[in-house]
MARKE-5331 format. One record per atom (N, C-alpha, C, O): x, y, z. Coordinates in pm, 1 decimal, padded with zeros to 6 digits, m for minus. Layout:
BEGIN
X_Y_Z
...
# end
This chain:
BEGIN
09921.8_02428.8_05641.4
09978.9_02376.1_05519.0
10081.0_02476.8_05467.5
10051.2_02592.2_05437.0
10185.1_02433.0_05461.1
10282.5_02536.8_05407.0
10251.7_02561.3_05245.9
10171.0_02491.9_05184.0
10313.5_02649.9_05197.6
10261.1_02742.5_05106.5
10339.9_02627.0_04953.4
10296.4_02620.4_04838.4
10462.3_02552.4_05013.3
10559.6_02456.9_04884.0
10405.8_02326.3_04901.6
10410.9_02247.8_04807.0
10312.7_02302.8_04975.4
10253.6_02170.0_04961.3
10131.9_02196.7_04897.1
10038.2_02254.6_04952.0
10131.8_02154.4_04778.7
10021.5_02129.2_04694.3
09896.6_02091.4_04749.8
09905.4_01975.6_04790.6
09734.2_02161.3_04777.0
09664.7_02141.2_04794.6
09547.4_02039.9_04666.2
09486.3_02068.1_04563.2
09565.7_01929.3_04742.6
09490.5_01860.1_04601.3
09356.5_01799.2_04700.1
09285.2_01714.1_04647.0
09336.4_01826.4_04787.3
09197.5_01747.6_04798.7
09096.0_01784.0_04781.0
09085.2_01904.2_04805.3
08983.9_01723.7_04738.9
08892.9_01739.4_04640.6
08942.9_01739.7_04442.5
08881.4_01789.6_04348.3
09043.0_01681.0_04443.8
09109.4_01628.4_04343.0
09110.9_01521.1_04275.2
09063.8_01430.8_04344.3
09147.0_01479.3_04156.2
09138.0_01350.9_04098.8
09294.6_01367.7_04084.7
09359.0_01471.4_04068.7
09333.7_01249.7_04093.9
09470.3_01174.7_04047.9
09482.4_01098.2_03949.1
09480.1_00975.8_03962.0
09498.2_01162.9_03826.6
09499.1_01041.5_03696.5
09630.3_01001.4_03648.6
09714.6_01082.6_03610.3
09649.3_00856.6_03651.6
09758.9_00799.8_03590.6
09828.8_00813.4_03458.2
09761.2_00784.5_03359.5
09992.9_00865.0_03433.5
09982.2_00859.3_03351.5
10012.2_00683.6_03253.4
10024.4_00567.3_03292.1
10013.4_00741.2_03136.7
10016.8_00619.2_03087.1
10121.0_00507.0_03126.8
10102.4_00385.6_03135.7
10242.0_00584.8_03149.4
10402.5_00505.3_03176.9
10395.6_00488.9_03319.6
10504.8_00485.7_03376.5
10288.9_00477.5_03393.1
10230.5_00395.5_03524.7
10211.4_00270.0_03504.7
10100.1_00232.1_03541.4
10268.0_00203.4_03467.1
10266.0_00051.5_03417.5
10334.6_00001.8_03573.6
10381.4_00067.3_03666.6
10309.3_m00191.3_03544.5
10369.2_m00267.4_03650.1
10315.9_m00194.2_03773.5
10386.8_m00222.3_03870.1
10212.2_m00106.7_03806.6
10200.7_m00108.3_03960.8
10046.3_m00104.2_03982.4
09962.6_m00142.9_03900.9
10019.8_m00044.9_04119.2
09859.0_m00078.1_04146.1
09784.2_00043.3_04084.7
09664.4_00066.5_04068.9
09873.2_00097.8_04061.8
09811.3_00225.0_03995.3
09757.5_00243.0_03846.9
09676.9_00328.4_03810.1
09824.8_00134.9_03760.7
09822.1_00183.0_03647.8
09682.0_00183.7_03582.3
09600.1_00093.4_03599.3
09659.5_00304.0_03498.5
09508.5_00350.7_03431.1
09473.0_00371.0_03570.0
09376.6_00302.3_03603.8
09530.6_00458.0_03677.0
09391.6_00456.1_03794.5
09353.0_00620.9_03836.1
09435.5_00711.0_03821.5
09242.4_00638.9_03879.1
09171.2_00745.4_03855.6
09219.9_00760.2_04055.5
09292.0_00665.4_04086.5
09203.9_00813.5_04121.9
09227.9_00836.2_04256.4
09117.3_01022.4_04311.3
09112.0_01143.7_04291.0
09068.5_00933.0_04370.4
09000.2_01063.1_04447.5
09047.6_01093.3_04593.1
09041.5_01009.9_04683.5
09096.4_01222.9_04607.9
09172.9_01282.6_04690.0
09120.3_01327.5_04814.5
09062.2_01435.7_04823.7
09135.3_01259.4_04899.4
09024.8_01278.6_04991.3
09085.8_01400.9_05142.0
09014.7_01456.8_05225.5
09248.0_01406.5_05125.6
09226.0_01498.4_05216.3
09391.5_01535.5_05166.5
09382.2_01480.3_05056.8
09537.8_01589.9_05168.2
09615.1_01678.2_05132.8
09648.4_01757.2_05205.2
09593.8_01867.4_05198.2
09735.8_01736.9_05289.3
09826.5_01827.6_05423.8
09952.3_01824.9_05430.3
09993.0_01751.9_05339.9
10044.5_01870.8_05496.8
10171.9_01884.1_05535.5
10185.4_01715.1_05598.1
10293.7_01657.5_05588.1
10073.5_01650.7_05657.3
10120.6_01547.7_05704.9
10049.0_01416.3_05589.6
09994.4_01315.5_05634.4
10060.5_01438.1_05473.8
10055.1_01332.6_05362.3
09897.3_01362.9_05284.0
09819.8_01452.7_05316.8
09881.1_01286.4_05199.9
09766.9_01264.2_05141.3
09681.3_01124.7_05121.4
09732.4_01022.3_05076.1
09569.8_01133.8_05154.2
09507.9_00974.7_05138.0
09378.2_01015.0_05036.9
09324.9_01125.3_05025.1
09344.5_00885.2_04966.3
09280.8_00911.3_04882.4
09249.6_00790.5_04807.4
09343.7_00722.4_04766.8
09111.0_00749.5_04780.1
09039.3_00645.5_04740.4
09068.8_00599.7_04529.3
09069.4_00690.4_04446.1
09081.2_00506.0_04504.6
09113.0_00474.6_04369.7
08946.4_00418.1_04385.9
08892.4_00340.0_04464.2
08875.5_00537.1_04218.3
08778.0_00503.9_04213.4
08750.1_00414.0_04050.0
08655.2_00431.5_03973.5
08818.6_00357.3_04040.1
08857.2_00248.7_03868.9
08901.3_00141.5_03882.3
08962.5_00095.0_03786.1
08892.3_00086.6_03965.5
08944.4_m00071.4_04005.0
08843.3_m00149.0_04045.2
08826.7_m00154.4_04167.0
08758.6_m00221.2_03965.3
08645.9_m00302.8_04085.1
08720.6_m00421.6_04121.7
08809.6_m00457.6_04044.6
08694.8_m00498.6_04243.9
08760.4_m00596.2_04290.0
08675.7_m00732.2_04234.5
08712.2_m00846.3_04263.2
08590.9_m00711.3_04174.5
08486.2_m00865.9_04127.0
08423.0_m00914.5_04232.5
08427.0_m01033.6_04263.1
08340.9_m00799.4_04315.2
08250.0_m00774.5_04446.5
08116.5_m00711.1_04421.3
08102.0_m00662.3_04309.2
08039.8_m00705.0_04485.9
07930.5_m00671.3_04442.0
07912.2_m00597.3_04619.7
07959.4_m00640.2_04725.0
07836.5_m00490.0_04597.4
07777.5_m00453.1_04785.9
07657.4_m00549.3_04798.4
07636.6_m00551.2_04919.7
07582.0_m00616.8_04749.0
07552.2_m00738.0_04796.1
07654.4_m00852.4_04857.2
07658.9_m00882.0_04976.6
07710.7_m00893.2_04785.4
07844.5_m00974.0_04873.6
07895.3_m00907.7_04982.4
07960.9_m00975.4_05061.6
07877.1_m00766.7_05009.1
07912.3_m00707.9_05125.2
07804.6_m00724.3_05247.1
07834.0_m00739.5_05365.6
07741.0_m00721.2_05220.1
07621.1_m00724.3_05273.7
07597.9_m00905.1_05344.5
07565.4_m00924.8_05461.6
07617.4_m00990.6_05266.8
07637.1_m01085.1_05310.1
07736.9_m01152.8_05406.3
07708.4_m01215.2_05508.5
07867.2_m01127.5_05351.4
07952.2_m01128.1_05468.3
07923.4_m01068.2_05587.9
07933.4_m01116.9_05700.5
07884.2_m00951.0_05553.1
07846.7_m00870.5_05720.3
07739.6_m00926.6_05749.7
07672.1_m00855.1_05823.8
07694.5_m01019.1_05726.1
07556.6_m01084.9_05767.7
07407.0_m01000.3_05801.7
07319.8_m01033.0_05882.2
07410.6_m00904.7_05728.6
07273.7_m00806.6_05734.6
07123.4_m00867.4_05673.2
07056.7_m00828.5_05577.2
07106.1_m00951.0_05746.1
06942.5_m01017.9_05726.1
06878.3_m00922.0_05630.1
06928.7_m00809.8_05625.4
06785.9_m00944.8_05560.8
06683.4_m00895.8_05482.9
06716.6_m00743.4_05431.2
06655.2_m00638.8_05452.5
06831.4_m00767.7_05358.4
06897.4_m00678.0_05280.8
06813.8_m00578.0_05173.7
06859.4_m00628.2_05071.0
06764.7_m00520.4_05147.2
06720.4_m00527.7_05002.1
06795.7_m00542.0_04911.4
06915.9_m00516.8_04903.9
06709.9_m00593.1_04822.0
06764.9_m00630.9_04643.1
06815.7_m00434.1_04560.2
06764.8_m00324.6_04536.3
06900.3_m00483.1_04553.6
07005.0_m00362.5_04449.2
06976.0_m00377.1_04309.4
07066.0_m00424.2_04239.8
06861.1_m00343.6_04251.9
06854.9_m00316.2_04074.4
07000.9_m00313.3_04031.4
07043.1_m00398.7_03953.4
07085.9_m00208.8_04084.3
07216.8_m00207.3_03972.1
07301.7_m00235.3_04086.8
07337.0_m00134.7_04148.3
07352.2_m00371.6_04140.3
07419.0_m00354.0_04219.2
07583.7_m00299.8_04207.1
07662.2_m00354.8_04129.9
07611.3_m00218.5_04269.0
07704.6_m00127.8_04279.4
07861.2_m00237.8_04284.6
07862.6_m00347.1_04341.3
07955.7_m00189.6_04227.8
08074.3_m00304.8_04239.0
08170.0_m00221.8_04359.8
08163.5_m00102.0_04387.1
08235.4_m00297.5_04404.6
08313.7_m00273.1_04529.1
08421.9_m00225.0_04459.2
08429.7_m00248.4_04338.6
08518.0_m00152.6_04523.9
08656.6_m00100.5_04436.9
08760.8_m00116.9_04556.4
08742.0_m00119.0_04678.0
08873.7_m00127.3_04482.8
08979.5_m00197.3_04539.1
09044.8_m00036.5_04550.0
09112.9_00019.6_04464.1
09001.5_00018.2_04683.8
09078.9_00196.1_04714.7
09172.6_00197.1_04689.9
09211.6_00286.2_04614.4
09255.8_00106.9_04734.8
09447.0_00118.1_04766.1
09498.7_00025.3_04814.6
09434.4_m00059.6_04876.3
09623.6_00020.7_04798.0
09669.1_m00066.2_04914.0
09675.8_m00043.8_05058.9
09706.1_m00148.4_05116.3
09665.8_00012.9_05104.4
09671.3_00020.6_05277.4
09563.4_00009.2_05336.9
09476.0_00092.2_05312.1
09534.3_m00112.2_05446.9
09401.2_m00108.0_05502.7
09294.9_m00189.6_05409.7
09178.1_m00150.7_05412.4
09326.3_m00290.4_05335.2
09267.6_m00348.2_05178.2
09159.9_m00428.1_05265.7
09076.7_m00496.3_05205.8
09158.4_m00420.4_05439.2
09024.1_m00532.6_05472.7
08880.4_m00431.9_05554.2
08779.4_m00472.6_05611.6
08942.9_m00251.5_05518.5
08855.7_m00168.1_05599.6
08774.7_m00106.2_05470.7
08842.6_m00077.1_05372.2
08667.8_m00090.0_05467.6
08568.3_m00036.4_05352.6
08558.9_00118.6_05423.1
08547.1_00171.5_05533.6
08571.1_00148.6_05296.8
08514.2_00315.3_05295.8
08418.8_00398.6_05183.3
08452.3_00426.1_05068.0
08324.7_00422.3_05231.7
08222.3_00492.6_05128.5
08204.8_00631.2_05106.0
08179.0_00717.9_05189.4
08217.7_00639.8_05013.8
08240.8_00785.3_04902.9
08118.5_00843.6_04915.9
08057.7_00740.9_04885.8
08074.3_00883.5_04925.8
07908.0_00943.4_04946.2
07848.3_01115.4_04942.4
07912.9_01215.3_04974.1
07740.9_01110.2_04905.3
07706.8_01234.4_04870.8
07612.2_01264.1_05005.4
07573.4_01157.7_05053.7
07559.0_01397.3_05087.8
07489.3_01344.6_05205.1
07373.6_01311.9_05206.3
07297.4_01321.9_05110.1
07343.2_01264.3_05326.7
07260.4_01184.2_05343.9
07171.3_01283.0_05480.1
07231.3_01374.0_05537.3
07055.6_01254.4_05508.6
06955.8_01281.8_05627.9
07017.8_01225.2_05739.5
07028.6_01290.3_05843.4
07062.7_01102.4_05728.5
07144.1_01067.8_05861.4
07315.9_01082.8_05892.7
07399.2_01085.0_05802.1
07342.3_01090.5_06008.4
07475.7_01101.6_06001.6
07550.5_00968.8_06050.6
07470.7_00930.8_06136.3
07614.7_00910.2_06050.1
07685.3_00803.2_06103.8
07838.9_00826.2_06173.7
07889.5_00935.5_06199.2
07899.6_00689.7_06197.6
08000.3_00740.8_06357.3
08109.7_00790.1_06280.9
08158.2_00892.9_06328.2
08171.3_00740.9_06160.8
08287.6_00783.8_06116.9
08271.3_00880.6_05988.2
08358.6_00876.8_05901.5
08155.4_00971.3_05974.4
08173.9_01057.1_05833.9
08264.3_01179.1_05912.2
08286.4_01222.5_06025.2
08309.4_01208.3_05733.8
08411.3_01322.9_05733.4
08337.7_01354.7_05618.6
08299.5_01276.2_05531.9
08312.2_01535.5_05627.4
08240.0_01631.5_05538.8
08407.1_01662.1_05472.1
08506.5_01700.5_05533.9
08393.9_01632.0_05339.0
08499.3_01633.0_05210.3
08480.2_01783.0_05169.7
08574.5_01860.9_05184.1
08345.9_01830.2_05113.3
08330.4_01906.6_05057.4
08172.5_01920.7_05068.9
08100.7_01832.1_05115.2
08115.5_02074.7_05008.7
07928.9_02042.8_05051.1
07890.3_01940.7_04999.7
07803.4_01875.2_05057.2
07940.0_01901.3_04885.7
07874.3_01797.9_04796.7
07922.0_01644.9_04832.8
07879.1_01556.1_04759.2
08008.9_01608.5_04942.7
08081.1_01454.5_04938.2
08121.7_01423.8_05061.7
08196.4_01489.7_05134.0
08075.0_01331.8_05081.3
08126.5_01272.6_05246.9
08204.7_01167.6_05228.4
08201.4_01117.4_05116.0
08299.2_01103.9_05336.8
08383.1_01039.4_05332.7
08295.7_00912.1_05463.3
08250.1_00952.2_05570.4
08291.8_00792.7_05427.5
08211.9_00738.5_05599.8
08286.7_00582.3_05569.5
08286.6_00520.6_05463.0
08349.9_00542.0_05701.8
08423.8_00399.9_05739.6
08388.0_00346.5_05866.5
08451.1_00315.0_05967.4
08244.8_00345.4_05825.5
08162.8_00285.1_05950.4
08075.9_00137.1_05876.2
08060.3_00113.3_05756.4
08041.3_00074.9_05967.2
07894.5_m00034.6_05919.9
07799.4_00029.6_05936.6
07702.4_00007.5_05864.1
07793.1_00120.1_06026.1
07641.3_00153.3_05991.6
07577.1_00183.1_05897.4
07469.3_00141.0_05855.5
07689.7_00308.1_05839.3
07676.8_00320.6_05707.2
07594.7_00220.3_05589.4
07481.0_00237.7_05545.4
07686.9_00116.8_05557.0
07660.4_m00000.7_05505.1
07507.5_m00042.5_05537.2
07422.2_m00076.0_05455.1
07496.2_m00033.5_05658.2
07351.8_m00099.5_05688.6
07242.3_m00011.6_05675.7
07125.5_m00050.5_05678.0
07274.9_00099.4_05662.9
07160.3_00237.3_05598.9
07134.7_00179.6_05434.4
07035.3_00155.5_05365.8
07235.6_00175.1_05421.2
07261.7_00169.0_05232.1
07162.7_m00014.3_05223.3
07079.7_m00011.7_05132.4
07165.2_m00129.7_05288.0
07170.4_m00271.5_05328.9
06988.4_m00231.7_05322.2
06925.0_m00234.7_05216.7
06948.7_m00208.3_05410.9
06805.6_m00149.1_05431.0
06746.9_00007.4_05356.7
06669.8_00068.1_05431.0
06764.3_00048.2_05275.2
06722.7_00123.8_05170.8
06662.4_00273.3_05233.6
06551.9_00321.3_05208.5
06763.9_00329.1_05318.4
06783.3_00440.3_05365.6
06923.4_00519.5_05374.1
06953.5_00607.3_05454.9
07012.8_00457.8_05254.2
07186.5_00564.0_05278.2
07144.6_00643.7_05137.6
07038.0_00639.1_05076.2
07252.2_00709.4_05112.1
07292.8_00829.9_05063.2
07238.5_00802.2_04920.9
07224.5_00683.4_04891.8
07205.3_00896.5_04826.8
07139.2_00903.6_04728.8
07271.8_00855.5_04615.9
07254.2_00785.2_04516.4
07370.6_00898.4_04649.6
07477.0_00871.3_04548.0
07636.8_00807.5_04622.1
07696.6_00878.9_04702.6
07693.9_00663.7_04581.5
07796.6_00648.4_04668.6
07860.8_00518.1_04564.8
07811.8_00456.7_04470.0
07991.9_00511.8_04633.7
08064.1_00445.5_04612.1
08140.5_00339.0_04713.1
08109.4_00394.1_04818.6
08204.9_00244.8_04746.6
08224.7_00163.8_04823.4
08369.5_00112.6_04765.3
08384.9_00063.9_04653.3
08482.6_00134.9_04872.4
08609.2_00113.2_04825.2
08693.5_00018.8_04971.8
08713.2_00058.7_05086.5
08719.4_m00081.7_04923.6
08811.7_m00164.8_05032.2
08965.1_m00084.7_04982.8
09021.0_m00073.4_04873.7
08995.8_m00041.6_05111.6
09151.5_m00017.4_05146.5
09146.2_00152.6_05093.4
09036.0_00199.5_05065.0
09263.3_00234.1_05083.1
09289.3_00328.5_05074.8
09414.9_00353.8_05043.0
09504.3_00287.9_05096.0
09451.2_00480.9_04925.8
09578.1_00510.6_04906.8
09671.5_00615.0_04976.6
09626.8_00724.4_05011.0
09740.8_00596.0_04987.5
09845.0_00674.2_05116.4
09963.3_00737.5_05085.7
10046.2_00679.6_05015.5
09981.5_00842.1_05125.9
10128.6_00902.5_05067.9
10207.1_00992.0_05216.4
10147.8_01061.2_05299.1
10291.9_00973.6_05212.9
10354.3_01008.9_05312.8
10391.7_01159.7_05278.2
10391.9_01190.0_05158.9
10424.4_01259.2_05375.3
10445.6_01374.6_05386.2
10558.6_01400.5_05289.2
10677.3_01377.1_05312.0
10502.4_01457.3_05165.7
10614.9_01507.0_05021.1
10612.0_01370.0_04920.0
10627.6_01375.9_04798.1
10590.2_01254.3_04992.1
10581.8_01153.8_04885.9
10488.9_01209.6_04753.5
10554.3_01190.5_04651.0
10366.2_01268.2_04726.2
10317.6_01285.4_04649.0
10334.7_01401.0_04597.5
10305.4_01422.9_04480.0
10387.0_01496.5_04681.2
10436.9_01623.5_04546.4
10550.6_01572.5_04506.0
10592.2_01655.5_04425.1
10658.1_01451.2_04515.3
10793.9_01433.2_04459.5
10666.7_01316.7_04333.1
10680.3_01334.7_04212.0
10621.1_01272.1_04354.1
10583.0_01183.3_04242.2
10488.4_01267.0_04141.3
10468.0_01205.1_04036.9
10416.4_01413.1_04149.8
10416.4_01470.6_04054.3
10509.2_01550.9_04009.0
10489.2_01623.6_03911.7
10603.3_01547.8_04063.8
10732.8_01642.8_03982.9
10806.3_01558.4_03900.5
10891.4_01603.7_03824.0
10772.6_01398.2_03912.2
10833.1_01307.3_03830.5
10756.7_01254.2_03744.2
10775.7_01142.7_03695.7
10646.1_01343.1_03712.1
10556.9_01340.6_03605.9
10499.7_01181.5_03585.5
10515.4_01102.0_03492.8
10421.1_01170.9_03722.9
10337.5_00996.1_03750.8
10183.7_01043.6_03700.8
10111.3_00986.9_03619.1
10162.5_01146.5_03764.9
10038.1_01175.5_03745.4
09962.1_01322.2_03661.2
10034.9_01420.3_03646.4
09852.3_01327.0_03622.4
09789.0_01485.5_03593.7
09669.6_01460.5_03718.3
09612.0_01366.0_03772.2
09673.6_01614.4_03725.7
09536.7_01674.8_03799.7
09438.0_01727.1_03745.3
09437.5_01808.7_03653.1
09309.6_01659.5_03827.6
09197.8_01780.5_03766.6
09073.8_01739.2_03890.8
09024.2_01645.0_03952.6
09069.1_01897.1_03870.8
08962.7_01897.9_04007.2
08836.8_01812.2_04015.3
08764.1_01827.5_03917.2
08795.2_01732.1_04100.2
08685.0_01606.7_04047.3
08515.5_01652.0_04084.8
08463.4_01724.7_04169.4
08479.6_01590.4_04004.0
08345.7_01627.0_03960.2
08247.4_01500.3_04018.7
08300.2_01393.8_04050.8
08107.5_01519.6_04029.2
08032.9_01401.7_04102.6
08010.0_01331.5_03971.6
07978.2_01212.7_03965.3
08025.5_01401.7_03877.6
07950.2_01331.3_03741.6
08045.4_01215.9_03709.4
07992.6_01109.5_03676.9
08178.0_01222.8_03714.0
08245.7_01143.2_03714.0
08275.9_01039.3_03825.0
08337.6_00935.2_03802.2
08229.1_01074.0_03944.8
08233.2_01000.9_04071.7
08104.2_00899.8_04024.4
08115.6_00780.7_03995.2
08009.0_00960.2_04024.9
07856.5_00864.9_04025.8
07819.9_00860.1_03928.9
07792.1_00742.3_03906.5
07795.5_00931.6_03830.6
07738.9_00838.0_03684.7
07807.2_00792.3_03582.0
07739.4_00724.6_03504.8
07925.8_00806.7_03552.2
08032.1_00738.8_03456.3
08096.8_00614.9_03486.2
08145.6_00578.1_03593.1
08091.3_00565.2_03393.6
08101.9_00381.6_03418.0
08249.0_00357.0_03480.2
08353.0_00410.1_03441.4
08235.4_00273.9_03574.6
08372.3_00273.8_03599.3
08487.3_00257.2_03524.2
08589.9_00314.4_03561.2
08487.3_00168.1_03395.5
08578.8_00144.3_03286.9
08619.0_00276.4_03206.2
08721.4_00282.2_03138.0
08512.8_00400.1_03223.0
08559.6_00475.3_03136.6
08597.5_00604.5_03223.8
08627.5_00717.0_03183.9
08588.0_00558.9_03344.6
08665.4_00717.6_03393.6
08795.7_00754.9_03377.0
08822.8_00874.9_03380.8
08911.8_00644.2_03352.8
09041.9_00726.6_03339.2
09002.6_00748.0_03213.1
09043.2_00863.3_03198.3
08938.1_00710.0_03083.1
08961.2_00818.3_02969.6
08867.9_00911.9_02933.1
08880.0_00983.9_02833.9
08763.9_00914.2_03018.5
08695.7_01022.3_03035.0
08769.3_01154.6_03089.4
08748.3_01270.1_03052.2
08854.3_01113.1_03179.7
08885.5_01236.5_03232.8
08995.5_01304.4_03152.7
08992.0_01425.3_03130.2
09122.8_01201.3_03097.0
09167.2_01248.1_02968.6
09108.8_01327.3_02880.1
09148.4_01436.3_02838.7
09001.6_01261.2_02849.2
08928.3_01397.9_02763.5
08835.7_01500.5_02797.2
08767.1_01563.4_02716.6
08837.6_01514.9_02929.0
08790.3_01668.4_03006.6
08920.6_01747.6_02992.2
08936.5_01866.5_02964.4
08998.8_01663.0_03015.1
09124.8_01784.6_02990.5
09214.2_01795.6_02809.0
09327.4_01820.0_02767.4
09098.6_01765.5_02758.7
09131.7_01788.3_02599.5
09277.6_01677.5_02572.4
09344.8_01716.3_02476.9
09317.6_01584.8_02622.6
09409.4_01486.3_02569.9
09414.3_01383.0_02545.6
09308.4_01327.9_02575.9
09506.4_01297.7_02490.4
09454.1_01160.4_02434.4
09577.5_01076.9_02501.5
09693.1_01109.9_02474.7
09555.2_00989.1_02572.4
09678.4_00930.6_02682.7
09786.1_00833.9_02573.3
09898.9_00792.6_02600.0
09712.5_00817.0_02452.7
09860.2_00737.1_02356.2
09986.3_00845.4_02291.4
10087.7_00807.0_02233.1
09951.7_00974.4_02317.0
10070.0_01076.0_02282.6
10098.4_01093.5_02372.7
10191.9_01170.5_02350.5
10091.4_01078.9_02520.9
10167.7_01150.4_02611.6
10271.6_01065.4_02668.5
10230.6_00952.4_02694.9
10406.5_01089.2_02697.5
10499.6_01024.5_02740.4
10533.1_01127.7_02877.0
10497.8_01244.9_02890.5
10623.2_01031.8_02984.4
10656.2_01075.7_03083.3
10768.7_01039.5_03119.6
10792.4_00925.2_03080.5
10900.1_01113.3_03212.7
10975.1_01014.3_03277.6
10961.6_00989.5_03410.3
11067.5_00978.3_03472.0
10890.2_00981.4_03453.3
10852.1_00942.7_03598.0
10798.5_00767.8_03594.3
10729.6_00729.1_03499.9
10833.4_00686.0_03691.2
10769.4_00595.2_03739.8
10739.2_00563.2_03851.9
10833.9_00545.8_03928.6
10579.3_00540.1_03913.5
10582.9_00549.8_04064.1
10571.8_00405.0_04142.4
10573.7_00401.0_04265.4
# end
């Protein structure tokens, strides 16, 4: 990684307010990896009006168990909007496509996955996102120099127990601000 490319993974990407008109706007983005050759990274504030039961069904997983709080599906990004990927904290088992994020967070775009979680043996803490966000090599350090987004390093508390509706202004106010005073000239 050259020394001009911003290391943001393990990062949150928060929108700013004058993110209007796109898929982004109010969106919280967890940064899942940040190199010389681009950044990808899951939008965790968008539910799609899915349930991982409805996932579960489509994939046709017989005798599912019942989900007390069933978890809502999130709409990652645009690229790839028909491949699921789960946000996850680890687990005892490993499956075919995890990527270790950090000690605390795995990255997994497998079914098996799904079918650990389907039968009441996946990860103690997770999230479930169709598609993924994508930035091409400098695309995303030119769109924070055009003041689209703030950073702040992301936390599980905000990954797994904060409601999805309130994480972009939750995180506003981890970083002591209130998103109706802030103006920008950037649009992404």
């Amino acid at each position: 990684m050259s020394s001009q490319t911003l290391a943001l993974r393990n990062h949150f990407l928060v929108a700013l307010p004058s993110m209007t008109g796109s898929g982004f706007s109010q969106s919280v983005t967890y940064i899942c990896d940040h190199n010389d050759e681009g950044a990808m990274g899951i939008i965790i504030n968008q539910p799609l009006g899915l349930s991982l039961p409805d996932v579960f069904k489509q994939l046709q997983l017989p005798n599912a168990i019942e989900l007390p709080h069933a978890p809502a599906v999130l709409k990652g990004g645009p690229v790839k909007p028909q491949r699921g990927f789960l946000l996850h904290t680890p687990a005892e088992q490993t499956w075919n496509t995890s990527m270790r994020l950090t000690d605390e967070l795995m990255l997994t775009a497998s079914k098996d996955a799904l079918e650990s979680i389907a039968y009441g043996q996946g990860p103690e803490h997770y999230l479930f996102a169709l598609g993924f966000a994508g930035w091409s090599p400098g695309q995303l350090e030119a769109e924070l120099k055009e003041n689209c987004w703030l950073t702040i390093h992301a936390d599980l508390d905000t990954l797994f127990h904060c409601s999805i509706e309130e994480r972009w202004l939750s995180l506003y106010a981890k970083m002591g601000l209130n998103p109706s005073f802030i103006t920008s000239g950037g649009n992404a």
